[in-house]
Backbone bond lengths (Angstrom), bond angles and torsions (degrees), N, CA, C in turn:
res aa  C-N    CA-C-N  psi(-1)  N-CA   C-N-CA  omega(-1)  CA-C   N-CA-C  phi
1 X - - - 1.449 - - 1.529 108.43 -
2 X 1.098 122.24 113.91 1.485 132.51 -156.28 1.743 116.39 -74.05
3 X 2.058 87.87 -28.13 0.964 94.25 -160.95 1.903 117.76 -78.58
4 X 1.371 99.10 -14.52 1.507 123.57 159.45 1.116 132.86 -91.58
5 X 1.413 104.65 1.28 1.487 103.80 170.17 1.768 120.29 -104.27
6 X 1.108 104.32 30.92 1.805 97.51 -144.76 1.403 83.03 -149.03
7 X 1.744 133.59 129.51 1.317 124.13 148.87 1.427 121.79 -66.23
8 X 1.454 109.30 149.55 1.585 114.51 -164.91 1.474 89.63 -55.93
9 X 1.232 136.10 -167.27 1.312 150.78 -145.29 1.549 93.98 -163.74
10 X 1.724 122.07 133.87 1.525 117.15 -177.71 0.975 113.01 -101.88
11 X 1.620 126.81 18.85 1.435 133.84 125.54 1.464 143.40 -65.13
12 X 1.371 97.09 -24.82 1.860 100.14 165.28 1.003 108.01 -50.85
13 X 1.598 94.12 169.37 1.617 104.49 -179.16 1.781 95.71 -154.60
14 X 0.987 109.11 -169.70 2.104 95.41 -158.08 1.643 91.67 -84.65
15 X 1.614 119.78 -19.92 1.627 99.15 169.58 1.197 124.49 -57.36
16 X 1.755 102.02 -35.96 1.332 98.40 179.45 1.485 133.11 -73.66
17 X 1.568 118.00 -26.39 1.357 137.16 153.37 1.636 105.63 -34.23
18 X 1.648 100.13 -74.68 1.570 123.37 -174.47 1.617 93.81 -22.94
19 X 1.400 123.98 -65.08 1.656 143.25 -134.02 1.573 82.28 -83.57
20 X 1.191 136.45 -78.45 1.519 147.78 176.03 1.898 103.25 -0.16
21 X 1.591 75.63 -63.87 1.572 96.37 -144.11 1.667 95.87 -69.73
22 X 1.408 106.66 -43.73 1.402 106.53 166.44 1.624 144.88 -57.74
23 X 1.547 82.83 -18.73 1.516 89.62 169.41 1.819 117.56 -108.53
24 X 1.069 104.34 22.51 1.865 125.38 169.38 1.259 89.61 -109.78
25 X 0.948 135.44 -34.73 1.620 123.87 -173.06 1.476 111.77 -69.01
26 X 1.724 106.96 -62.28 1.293 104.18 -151.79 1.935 89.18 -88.98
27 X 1.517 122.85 -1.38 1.365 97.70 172.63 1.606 106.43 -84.78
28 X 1.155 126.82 22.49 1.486 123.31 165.00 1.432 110.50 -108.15
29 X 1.422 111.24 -0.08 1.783 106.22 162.61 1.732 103.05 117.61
30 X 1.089 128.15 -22.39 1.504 129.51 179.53 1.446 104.51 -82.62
31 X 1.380 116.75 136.99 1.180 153.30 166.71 1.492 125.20 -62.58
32 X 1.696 109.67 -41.34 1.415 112.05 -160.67 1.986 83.07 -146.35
33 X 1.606 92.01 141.86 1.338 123.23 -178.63 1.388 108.64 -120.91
34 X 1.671 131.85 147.23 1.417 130.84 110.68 1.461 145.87 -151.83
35 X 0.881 126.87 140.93 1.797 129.84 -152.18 1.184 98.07 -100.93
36 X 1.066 133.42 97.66 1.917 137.99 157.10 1.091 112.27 -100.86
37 X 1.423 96.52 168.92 1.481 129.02 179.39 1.579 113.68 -110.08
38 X 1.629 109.41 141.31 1.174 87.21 -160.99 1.778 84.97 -115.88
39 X 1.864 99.41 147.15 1.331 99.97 -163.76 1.476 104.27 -96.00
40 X 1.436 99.94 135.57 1.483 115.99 173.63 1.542 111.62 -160.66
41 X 1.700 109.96 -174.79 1.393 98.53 -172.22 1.873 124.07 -78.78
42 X 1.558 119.61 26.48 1.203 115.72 142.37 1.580 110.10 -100.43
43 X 1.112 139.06 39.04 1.601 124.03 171.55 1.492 88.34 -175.20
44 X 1.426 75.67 109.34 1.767 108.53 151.61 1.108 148.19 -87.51
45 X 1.603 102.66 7.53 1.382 115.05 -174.16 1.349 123.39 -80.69
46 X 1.284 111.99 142.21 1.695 109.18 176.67 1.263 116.48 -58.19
47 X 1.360 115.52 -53.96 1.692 118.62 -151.05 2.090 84.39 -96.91
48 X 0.944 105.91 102.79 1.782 102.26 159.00 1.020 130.48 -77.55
49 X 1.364 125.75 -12.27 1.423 135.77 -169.76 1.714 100.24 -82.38
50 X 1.232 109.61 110.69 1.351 112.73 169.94 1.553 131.32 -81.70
51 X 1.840 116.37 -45.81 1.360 99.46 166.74 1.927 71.35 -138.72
52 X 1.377 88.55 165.60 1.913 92.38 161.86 1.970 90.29 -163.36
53 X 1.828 87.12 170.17 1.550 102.27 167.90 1.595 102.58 -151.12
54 X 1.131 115.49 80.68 1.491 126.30 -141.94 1.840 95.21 -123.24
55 X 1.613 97.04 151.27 1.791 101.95 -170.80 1.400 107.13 -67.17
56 X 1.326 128.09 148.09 1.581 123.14 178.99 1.760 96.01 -61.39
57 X 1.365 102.32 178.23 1.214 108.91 170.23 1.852 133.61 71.52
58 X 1.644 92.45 -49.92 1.778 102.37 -163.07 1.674 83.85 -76.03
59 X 1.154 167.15 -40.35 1.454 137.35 -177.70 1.952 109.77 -65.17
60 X 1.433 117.35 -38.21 1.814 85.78 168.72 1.384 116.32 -72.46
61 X 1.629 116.25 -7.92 1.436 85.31 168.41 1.456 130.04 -113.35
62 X 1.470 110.40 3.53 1.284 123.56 152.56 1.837 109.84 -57.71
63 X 1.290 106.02 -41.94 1.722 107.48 179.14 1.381 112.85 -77.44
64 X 1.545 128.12 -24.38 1.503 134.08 151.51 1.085 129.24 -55.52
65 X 1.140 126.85 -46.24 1.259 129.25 158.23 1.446 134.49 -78.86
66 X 1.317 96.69 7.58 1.404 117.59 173.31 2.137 125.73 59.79
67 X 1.706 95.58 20.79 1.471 104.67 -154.71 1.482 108.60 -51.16
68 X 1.399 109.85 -17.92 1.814 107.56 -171.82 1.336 119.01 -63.69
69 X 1.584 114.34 -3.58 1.499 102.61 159.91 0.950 127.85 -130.22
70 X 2.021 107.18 47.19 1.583 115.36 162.50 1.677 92.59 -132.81
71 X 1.444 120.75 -15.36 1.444 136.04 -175.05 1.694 89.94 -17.13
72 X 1.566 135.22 121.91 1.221 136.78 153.36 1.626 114.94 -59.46
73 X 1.361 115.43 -30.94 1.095 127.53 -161.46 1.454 108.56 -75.60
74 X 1.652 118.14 -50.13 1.250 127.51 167.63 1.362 138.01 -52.55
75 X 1.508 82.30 -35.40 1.867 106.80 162.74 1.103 146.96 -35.01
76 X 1.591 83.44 -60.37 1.188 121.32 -170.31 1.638 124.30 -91.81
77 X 1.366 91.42 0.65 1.743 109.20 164.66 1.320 121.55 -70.57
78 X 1.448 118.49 -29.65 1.075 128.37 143.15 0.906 140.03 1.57
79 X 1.658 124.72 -74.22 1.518 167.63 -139.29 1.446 87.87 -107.81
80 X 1.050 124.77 -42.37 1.771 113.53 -145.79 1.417 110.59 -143.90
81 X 1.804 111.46 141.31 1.252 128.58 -165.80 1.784 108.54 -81.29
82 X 1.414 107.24 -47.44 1.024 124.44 -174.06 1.828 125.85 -101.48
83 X 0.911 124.21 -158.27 1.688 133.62 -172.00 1.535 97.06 -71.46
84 X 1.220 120.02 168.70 1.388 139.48 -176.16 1.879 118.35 -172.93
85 X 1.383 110.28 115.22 1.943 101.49 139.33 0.992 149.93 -81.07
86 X 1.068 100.18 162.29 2.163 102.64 -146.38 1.226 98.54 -63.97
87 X 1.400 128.30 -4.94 1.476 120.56 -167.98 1.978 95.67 -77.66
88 X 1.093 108.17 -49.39 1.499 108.06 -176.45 1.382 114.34 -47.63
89 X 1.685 137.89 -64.32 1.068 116.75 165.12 1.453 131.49 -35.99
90 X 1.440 113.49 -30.67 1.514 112.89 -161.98 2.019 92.32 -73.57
91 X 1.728 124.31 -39.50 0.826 98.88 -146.90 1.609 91.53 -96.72
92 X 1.346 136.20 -11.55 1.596 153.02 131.09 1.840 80.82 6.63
93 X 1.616 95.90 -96.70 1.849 103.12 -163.62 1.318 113.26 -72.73
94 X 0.658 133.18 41.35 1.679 146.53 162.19 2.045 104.11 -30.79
95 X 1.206 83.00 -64.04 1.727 110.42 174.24 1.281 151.47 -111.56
96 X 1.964 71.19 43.98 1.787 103.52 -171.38 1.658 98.01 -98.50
97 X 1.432 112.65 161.29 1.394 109.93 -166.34 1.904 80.17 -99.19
98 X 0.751 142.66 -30.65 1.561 125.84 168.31 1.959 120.13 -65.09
99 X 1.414 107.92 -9.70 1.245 116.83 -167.14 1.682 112.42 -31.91
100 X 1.871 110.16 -63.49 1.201 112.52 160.87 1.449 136.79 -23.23
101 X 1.500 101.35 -47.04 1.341 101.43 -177.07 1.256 113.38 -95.78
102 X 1.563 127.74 14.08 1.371 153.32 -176.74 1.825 96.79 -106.02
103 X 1.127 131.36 -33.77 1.319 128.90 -179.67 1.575 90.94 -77.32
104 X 1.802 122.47 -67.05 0.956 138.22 -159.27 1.442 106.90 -24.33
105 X 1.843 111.48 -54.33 1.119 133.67 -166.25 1.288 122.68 -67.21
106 X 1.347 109.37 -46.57 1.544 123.78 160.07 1.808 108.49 -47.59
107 X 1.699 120.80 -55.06 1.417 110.90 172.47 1.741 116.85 -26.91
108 X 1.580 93.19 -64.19 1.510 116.16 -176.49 1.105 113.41 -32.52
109 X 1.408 132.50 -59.67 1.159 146.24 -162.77 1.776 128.76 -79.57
110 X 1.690 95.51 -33.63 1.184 112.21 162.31 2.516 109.88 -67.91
111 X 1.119 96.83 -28.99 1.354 86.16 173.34 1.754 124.75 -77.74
112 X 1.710 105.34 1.06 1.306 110.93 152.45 1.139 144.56 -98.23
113 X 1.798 108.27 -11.82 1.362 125.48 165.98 1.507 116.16 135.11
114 X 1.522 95.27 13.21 1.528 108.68 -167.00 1.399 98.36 -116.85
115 X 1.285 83.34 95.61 1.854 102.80 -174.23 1.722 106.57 -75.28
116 X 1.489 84.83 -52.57 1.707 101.66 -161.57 1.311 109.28 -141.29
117 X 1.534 144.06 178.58 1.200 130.85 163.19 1.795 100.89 179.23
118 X 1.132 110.42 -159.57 1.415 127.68 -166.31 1.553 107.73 -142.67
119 X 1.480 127.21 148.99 1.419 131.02 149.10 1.355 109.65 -120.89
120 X 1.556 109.10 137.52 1.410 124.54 163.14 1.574 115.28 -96.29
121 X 1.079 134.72 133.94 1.375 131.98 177.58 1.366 113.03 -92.87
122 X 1.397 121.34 133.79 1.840 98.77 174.96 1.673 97.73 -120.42
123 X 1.245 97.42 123.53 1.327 101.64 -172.60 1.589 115.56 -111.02
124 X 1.920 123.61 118.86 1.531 109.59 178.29 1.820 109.56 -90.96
125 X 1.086 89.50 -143.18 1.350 104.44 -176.98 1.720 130.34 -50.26
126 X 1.442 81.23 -44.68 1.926 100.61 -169.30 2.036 100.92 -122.97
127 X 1.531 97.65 47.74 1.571 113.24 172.73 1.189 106.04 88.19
128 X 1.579 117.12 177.44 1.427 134.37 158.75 1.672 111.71 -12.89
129 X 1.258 104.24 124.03 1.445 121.62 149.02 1.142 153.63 -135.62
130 X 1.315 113.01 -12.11 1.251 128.28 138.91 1.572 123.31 -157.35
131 X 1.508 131.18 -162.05 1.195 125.92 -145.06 1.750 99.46 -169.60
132 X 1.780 114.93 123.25 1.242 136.75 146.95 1.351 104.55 -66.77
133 X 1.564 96.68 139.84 1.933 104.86 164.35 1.517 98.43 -146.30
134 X 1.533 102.08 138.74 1.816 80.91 -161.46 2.390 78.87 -146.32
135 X 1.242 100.09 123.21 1.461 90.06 -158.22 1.861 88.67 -131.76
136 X 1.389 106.80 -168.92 1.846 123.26 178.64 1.103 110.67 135.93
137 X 1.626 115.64 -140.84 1.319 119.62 -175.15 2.117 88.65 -88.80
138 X 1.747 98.87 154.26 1.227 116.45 -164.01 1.633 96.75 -54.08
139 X 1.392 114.88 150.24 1.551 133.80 174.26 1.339 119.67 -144.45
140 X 1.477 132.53 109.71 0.906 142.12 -110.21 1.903 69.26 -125.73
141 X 1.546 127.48 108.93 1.206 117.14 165.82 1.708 106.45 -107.71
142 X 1.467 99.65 171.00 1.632 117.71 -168.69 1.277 106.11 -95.25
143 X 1.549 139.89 159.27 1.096 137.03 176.93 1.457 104.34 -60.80
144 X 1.464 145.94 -11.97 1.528 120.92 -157.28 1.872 79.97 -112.52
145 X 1.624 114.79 -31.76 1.281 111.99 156.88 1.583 126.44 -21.20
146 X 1.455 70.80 -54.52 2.188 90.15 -170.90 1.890 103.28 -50.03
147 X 1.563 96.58 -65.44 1.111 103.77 -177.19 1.484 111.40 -55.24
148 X 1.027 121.82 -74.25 1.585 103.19 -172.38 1.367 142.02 -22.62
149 X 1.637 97.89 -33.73 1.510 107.09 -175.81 1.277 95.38 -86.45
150 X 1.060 146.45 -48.12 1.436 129.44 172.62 1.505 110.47 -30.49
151 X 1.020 105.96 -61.91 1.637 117.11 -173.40 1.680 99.61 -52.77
152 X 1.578 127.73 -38.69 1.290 109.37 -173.29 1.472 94.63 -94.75
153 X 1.001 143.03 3.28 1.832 130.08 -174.25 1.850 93.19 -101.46
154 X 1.625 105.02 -3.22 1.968 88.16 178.99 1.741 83.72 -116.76
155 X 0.970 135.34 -11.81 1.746 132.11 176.44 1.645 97.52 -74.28
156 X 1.358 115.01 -61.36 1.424 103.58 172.96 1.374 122.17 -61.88
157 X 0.960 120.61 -38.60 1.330 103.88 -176.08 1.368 131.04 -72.10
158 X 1.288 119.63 -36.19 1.657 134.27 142.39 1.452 104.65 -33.89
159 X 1.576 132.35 -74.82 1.475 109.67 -153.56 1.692 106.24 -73.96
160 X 1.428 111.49 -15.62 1.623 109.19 174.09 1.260 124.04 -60.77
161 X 1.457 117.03 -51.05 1.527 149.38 -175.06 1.907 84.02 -58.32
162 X 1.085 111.87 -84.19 1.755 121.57 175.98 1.820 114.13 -24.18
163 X 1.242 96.98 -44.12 1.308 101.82 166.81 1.775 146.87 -78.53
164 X 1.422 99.17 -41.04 0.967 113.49 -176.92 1.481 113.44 -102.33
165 X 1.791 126.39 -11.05 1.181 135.01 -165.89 1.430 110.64 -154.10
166 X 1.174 116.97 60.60 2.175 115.23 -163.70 1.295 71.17 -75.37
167 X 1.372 168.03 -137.52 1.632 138.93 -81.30 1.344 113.27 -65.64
168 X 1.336 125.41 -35.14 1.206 119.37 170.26 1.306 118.25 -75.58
169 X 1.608 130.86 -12.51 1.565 122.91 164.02 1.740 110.92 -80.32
170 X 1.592 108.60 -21.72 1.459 79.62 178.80 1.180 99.34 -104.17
171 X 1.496 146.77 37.42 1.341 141.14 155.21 1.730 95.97 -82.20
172 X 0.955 108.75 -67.49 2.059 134.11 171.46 1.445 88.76 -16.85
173 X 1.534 106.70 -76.32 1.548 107.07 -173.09 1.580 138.44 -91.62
174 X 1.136 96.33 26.90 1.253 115.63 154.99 1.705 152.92 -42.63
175 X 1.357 123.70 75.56 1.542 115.45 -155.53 1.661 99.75 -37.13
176 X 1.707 111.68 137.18 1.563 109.10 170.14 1.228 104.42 -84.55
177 X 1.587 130.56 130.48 1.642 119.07 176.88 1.570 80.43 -132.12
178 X 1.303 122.02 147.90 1.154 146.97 -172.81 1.455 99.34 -166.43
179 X 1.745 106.58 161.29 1.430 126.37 179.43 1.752 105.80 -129.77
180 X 1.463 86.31 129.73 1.690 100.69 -174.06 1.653 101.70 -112.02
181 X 1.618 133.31 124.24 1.285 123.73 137.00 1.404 122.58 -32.70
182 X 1.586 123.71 141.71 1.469 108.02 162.09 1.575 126.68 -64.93
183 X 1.134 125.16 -4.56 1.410 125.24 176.10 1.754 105.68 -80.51
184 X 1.359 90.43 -32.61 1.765 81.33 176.73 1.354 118.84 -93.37
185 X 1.376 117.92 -1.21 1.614 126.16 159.23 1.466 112.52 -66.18
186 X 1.941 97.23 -37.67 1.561 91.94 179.93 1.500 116.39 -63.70
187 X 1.549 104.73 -51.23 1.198 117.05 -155.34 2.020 99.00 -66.80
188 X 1.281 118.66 -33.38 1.489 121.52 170.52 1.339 110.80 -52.21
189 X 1.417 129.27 -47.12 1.107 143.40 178.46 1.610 116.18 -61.73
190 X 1.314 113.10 -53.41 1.855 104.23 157.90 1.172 101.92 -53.62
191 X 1.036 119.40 -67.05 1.761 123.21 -162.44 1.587 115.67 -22.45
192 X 1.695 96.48 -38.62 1.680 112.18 172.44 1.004 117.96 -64.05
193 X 1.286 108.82 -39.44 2.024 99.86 -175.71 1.496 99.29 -88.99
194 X 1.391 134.01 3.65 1.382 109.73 158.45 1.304 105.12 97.09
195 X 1.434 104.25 33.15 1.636 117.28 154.81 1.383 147.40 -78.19
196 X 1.195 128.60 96.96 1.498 116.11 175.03 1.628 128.09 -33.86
197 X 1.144 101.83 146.47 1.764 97.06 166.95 1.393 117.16 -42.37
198 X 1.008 122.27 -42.02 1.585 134.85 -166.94 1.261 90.46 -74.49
199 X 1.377 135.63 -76.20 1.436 122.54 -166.02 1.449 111.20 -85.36
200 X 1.614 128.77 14.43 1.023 107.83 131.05 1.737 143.56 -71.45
201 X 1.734 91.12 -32.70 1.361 101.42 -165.80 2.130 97.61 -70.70
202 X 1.149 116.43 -31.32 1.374 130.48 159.33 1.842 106.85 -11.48
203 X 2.160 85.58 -65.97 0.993 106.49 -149.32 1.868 107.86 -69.39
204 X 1.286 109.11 -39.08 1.435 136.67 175.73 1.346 115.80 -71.99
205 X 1.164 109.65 -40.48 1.857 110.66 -178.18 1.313 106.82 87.12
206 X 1.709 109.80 34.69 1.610 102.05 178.80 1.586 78.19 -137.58
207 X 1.917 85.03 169.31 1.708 86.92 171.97 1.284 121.74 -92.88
208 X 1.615 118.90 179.47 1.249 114.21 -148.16 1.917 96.90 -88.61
209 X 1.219 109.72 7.17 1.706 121.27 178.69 1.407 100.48 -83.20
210 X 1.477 123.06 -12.75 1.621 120.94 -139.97 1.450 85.02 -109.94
211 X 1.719 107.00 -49.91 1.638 130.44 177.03 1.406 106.32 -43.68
212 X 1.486 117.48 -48.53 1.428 112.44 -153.60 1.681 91.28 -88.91
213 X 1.118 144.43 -2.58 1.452 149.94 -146.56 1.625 83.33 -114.08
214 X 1.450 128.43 -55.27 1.399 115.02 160.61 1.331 133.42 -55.63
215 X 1.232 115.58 -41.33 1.067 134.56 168.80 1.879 116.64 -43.02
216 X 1.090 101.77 -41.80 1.631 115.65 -165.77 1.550 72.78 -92.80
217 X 1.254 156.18 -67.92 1.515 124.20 -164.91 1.282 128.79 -57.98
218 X 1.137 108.06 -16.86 1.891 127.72 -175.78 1.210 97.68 -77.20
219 X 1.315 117.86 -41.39 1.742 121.34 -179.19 1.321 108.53 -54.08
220 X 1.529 102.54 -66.21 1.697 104.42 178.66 1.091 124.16 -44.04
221 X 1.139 111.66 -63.80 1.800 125.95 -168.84 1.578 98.02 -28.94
222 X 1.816 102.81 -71.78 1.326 117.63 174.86 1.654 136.11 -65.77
223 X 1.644 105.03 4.55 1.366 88.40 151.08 1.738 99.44 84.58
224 X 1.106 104.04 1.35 2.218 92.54 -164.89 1.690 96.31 -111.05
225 X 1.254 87.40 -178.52 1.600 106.11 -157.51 1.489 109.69 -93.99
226 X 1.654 121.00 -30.17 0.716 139.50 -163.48 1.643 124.16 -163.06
227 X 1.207 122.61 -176.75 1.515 121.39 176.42 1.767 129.49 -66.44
228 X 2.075 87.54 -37.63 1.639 99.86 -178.79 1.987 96.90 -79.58
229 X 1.033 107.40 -11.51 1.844 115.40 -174.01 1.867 86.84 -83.18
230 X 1.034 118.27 -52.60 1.590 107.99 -161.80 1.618 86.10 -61.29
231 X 1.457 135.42 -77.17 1.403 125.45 -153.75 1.609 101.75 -53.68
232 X 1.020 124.00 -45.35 1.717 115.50 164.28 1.170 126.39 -13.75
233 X 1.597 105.74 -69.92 1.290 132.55 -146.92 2.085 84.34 -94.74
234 X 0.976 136.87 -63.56 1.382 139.69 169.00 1.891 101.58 -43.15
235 X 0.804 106.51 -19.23 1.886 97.06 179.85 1.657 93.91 -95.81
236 X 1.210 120.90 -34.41 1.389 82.56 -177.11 1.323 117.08 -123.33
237 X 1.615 104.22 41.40 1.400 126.24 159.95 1.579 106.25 -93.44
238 X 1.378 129.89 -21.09 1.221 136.68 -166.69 1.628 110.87 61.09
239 X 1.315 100.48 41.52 1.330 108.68 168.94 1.783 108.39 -93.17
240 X 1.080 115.08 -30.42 1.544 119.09 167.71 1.592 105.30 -117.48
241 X 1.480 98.81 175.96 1.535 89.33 -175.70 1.989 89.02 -143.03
């Protein structure tokens, strides 16, 4: 894969990235590409779509039908650190009350040429940030397969982001340094094994009003949405293990 073997060049420019990346793609047999950004509070950008080669048409009616908030695919990023085929989400929601309209969608998509495909996740510091989707007629990849494309869906996306957005790459790449009390190392650290307030505060000898009062600073510091977002975002800070 050429496109990992070679330092970028400080003459490229994102066509030339764009062209690279597109031709590692489709010499592994896929048809349709796209590299986004995933929006949150480091990226402010309007347009997220970084490079794509995508079917005319299937995004107004993916946006007509409104699929982005039953998308299995999006979902299912969730669940998982690394690459995935679409077959796994589908069989993930099996016994989702949207499932139907999760098959439905898949029909849809196959009538543009998107039989089958893959997601790469690119994940920085403080979670998900953006995302390879690389789809066509089915392609049966190898585990070192697997890996590679990871490696090219976080190579592209770095020299694009670098290119087309340097304040938002050096926010992206930014060392996170933050300061933790040890009570909130402790209390982060239950949090990992999947403790309630109550049997944390148990665990601490405070109450579980005192717990959640730490708790809500751990949130901040880190930026997350929620509790399963703080152990997220703390796992791949190597603040827990």
């Amino acid at each position: 894969m050429r496109f990992l073997d070679r330092e970028r060049d400080q003459s490229d420019d994102a066509a030339t990235v764009r062209d690279r990346l597109s031709g590692v793609i489709n010499g592994l047999g896929f048809d349709f590409f796209k590299l986004v950004r995933q929006a949150g509070p480091e990226c402010d950008a309007t347009d997220l779509v970084l490079a794509e080669q995508w079917p005319n048409d299937w995004p107004q009616l993916y946006v007509k039908r409104k699929y982005a908030t039953i998308d299995p695919m999006l979902r299912y990023l969730g669940h998982c650190q690394g690459g995935f085929r679409w077959d796994e989400p589908m069989e993930c929601f099996q016994g989702d009350p949207h499932y139907k309209r999760m098959v439905r969608m898949m029909a849809d998509a196959r009538r543009f040429g998107l039989e089958d495909g893959y997601v790469f996740p690119v994940h920085g510091r403080r979670g998900l940030i953006g995302l390879l989707i690389v789809a066509g007629m089915p392609v049966e990849l190898s585990r070192s397969e697997m890996s590679m494309m990871e490696s090219l869906a976080k190579r592209a996306f770095w020299e694009l982001v670098e290119l087309l957005d340097p304040a938002s790459h050096e926010r992206l790449s930014r060392p996170v340094t933050m300061q933790m009390t040890k009570r909130e190392m402790e209390t982060l650290e239950y949090l990992g094994y999947g403790m309630t307030s109550n049997e944390m505060g148990a665990t601490l000898g405070l109450s579980a009003h005192t717990v959640d009062w730490y708790m809500n600073g751990i949130q901040e510091k880190l930026h997350a949405k929620n509790r399963h977002h703080v152990v997220a975002i703390a796992f791949r800070l190597g603040l827990i293990s």
